[in-house]
C-alpha atoms as a printed R data frame, in Angstrom:
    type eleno elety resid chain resno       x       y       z
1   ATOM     1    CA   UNK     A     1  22.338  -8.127  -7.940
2   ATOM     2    CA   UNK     A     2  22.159  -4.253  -7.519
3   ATOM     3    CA   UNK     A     3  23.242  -3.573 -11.299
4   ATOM     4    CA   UNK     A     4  20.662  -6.274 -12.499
5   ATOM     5    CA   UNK     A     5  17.923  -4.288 -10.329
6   ATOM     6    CA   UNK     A     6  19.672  -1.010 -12.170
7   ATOM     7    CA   UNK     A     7  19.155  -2.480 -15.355
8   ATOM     8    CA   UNK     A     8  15.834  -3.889 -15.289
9   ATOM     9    CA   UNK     A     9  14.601  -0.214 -13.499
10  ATOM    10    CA   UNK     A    10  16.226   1.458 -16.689
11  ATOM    11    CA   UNK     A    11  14.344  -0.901 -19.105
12  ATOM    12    CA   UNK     A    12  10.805  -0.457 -17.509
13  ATOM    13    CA   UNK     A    13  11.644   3.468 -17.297
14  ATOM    14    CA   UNK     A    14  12.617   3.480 -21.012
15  ATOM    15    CA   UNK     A    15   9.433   1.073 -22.252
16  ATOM    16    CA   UNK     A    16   7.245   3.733 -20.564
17  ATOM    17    CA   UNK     A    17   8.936   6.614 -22.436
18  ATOM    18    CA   UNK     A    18   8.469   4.816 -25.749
19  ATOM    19    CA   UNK     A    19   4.961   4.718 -25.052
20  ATOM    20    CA   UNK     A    20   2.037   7.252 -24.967
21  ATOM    21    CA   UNK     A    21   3.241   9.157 -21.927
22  ATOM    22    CA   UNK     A    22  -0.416  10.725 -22.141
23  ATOM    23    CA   UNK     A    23  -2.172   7.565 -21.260
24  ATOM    24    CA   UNK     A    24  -2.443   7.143 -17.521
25  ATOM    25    CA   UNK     A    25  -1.001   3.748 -17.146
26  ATOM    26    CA   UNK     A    26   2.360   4.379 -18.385
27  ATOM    27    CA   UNK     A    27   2.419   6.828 -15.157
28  ATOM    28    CA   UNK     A    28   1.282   4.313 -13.366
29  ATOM    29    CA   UNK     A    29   3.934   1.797 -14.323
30  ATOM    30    CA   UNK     A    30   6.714   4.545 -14.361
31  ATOM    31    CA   UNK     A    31   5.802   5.212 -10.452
32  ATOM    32    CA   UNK     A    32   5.491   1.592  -9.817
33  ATOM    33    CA   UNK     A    33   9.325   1.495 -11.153
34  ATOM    34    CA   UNK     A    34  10.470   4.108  -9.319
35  ATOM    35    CA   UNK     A    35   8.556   2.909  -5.934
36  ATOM    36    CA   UNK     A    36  10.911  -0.168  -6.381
37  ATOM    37    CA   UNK     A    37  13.565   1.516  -6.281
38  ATOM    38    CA   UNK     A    38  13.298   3.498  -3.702
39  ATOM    39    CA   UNK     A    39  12.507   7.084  -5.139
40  ATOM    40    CA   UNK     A    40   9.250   8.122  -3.311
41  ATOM    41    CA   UNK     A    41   9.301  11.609  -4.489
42  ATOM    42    CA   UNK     A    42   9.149  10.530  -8.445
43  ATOM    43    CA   UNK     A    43   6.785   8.088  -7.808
44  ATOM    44    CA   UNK     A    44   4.058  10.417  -5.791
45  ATOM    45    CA   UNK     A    45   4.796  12.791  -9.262
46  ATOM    46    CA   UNK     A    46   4.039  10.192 -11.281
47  ATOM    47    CA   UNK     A    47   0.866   8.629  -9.909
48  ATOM    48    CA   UNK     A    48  -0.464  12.195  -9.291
49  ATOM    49    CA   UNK     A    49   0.241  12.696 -13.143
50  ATOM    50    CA   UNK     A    50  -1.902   9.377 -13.772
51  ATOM    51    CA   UNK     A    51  -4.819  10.599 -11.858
52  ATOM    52    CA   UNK     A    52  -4.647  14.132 -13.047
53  ATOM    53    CA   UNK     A    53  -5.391  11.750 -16.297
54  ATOM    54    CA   UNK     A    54  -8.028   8.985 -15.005
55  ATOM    55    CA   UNK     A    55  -9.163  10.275 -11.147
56  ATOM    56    CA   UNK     A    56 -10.940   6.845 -11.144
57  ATOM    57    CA   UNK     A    57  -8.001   4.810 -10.479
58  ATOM    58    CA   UNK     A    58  -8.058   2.898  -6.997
59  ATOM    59    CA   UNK     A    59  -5.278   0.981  -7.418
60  ATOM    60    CA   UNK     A    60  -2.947   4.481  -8.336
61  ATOM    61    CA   UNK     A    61  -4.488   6.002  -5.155
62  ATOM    62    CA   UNK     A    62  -3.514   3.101  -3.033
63  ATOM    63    CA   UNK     A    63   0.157   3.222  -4.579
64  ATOM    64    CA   UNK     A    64   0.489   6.725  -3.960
65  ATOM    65    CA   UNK     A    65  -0.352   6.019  -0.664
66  ATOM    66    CA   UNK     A    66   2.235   3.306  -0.286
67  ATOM    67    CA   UNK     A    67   4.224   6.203  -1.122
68  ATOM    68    CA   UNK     A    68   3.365   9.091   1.014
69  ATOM    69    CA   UNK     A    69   3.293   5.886   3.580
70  ATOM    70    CA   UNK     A    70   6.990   5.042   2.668
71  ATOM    71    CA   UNK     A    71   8.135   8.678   3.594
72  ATOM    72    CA   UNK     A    72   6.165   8.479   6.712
73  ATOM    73    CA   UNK     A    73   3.392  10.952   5.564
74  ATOM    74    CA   UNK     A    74   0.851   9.190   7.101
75  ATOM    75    CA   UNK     A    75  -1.865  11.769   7.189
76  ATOM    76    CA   UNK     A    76  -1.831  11.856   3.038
77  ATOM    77    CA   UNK     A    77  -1.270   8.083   3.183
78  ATOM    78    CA   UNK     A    78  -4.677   7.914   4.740
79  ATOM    79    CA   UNK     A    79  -6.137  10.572   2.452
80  ATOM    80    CA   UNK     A    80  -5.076   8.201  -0.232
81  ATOM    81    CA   UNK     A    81  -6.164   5.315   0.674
82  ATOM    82    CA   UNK     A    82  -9.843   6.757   1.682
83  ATOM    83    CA   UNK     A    83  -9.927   7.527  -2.010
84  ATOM    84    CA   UNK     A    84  -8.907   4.255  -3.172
85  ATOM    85    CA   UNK     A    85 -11.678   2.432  -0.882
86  ATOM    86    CA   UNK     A    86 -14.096   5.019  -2.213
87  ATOM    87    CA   UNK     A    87 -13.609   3.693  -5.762
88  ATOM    88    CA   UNK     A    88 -13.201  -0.348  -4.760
89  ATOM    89    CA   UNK     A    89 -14.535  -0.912  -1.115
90  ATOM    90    CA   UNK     A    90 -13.403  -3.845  -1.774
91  ATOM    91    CA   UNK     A    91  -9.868  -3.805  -2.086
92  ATOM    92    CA   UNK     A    92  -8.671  -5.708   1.714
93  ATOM    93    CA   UNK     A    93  -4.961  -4.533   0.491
94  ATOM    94    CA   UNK     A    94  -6.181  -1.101   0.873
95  ATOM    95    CA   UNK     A    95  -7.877  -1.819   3.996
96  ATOM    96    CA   UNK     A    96  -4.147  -2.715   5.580
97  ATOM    97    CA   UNK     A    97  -2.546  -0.489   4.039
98  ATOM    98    CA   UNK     A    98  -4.870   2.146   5.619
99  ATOM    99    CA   UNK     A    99  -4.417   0.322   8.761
100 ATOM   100    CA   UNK     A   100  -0.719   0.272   8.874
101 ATOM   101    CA   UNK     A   101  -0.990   3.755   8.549
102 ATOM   102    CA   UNK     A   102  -3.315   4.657  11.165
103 ATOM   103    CA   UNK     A   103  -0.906   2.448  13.242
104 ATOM   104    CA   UNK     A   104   2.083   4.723  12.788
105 ATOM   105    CA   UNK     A   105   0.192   7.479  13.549
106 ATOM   106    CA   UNK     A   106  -1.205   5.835  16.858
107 ATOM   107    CA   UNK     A   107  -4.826   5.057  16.061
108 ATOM   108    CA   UNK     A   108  -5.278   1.718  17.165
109 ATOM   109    CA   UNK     A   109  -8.678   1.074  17.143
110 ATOM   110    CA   UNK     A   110  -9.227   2.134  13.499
111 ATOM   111    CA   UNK     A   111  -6.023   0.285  12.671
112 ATOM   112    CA   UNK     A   112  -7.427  -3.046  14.391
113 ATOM   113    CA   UNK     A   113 -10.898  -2.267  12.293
114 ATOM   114    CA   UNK     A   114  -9.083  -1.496   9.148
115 ATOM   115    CA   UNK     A   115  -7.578  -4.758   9.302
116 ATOM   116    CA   UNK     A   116 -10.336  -6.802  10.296
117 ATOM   117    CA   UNK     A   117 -12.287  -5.460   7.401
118 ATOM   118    CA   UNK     A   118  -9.147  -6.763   5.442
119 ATOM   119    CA   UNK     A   119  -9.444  -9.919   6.733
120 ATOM   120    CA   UNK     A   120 -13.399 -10.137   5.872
121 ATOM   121    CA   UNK     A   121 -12.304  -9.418   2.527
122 ATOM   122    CA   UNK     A   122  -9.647 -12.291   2.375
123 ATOM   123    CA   UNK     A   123  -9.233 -14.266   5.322
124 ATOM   124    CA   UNK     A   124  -5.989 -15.708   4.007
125 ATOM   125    CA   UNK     A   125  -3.782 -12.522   4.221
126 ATOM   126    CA   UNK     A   126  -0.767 -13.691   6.318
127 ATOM   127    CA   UNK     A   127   0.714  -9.746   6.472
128 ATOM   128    CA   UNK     A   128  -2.645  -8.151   7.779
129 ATOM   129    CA   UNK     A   129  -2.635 -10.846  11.026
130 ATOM   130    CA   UNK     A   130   1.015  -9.800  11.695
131 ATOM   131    CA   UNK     A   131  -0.017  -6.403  11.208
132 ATOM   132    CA   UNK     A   132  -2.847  -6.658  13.729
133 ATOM   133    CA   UNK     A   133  -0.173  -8.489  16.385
134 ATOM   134    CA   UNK     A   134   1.457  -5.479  15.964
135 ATOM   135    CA   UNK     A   135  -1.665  -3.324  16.778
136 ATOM   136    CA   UNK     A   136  -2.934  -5.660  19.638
137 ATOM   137    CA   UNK     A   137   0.668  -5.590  21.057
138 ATOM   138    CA   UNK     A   138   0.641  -1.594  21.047
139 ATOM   139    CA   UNK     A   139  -2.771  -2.091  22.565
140 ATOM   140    CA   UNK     A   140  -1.643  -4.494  25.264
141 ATOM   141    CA   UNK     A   141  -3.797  -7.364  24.120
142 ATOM   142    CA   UNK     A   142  -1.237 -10.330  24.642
143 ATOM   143    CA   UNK     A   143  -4.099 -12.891  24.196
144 ATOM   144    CA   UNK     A   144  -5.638 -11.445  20.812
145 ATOM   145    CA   UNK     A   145  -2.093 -10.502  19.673
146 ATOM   146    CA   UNK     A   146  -0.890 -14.581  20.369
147 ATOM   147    CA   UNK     A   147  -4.157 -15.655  18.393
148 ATOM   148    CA   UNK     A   148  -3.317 -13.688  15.433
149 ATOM   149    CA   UNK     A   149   0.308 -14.373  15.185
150 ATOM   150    CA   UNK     A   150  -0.855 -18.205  15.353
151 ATOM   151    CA   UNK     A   151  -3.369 -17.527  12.300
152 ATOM   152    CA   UNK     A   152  -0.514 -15.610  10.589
153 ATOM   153    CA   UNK     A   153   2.019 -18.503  11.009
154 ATOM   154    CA   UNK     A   154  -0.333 -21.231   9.818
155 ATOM   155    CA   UNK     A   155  -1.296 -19.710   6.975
156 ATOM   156    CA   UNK     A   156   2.791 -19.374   5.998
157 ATOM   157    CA   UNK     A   157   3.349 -23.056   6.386
């Protein structure tokens, strides 16, 4: 399985370097490759080089914020995804992404709004309840942590 996931990384590297590395979205997929396999640091590069191209790219921001997330750089995580919610205030990933991150850095209460706002967006995202446990649990809210979990596992089944 490893040396399939090897194989298939060095086929999306080498269809983005037969393309027009200029154009923004072949850094975009090139950092989307090498967030799947692990390599923060190449990603961040290349979704910084995509919006040194096209700065009006929400969904590169919140990538690079997975990123900077992944490596537990939660401060530029955050910076991230404010920029990606500035372009699409509608994105609810975003939303729990940025909550997730204001999680790990202790900041309940924005975490808990962050993902509510999510779930005003789309009420049927299964991650941002369990997210929110976790939050409510940090929090000490057994009763609103229990509610979400429930939410989260019905909408699983």
């Amino acid at each position: 399985m490893r040396s399939m996931k090897k194989a298939l990384f060095a086929v999306a590297v080498e269809s983005v370097f037969t393309n027009d590395n200029t154009d923004a979205a072949a850094y975009y997929k090139q950092g989307n490759a090498y967030a799947d396999q692990g390599d923060y640091d190449r990603a961040i590069a290349d979704y910084s080089e995509a919006l040194r191209l096209d700065s009006n790219l929400a969904g590169v921001y919140n990538n690079r914020g997975v990123a900077y997330y992944k490596k537990e750089d939660y401060d530029r995580a955050v910076a991230d995804y404010n920029e990606a919610l500035r372009l699409d205030p509608n994105d609810a990933l975003a939303y729990n992404n940025r909550g997730n991150a204001y999680r790990n850095k202790g900041d309940y209460d924005r975490a808990i709004a962050d993902y509510a706002q999510a779930l005003r967006l789309d009420p049927n995202l299964a991650a941002t309840y369990y997210n929110r446990v976790l939050a409510y649990d940090d929090q000490g809210e057994y009763t609103l942590a229990r509610a979400d979990w429930e939410k989260a596992l019905q909408l699983d089944s």
